[in-house]
C-alpha positions in Angstrom: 11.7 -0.3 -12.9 10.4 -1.9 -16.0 6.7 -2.1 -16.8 6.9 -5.9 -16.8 8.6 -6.1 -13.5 6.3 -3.5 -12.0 3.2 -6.0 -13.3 5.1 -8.9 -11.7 5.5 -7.1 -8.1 1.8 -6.2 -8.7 0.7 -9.6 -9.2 2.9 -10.6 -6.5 1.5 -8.3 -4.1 -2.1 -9.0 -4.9 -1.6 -12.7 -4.5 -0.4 -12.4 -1.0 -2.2 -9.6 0.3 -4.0 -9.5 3.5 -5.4 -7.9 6.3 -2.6 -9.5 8.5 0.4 -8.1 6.0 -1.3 -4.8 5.8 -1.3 -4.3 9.3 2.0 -5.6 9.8 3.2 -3.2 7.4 1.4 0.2 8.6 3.0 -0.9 12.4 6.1 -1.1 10.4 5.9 2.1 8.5 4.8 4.4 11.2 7.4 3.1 14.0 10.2 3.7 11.1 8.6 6.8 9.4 6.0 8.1 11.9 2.3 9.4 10.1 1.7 11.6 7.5 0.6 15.8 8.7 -2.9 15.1 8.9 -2.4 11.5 10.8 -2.0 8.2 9.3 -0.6 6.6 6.3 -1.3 7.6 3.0 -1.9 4.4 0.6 0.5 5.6 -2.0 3.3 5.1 0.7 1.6 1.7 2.0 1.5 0.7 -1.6 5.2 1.7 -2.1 6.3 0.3 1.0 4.0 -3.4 0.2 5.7 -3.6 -3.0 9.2 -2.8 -1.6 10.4 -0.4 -4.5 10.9 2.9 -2.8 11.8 4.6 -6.6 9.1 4.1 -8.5 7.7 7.3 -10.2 4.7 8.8 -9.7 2.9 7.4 -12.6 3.8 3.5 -11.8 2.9 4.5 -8.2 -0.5 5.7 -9.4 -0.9 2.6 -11.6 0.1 0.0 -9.1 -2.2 2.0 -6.5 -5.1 1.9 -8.8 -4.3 -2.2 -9.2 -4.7 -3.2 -5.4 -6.6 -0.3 -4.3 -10.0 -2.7 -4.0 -8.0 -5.5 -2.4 -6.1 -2.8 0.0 -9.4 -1.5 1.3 -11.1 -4.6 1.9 -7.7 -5.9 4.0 -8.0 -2.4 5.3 -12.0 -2.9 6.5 -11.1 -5.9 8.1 -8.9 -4.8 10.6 -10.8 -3.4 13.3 -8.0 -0.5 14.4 -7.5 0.2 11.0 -9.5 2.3 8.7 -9.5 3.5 4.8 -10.1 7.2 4.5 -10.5 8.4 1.2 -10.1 12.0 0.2 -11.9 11.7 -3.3 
């Protein structure tokens, strides 16, 4: 994927983004996929999966992460059954 369409799917993704969609999408990713080895979903894959571009390489992943990570986690906080565990 181009740089350009990567920053469109970004944009895209950060302009429709909510707590409703993100929920949506982890019910979605772990009936289809099941959770990660130490439980849940890690955001990369979320991020991968809200932006619907399974191929992306590890450095657009990061970048696109590091773009919606603030808006991820406050979707993420609002969902009472949901929560954002960072491993920083």
């Amino acid at each position: 994927m181009r740089q350009e369409e990567l920053q469109e799917s970004i944009e895209r993704l950060s302009a429709s983004i909510s707590p409703e969609l993100v929920k949506r999408s982890m019910d979605r990713l772990l009936a289809e996929e099941g959770e990660e080895l130490g439980g849940g979903i890690n955001a990369m894959r979320l991020v991968r999966y809200l932006l619907g571009e399974p191929e992306l390489t590890d450095a657009q992943l990061v970048w696109a992460y590091d773009s919606v990570k603030s808006s991820l986690g406050d979707c993420i906080e609002q969902v009472p059954s949901l929560y954002y565990f960072s491993g920083d």
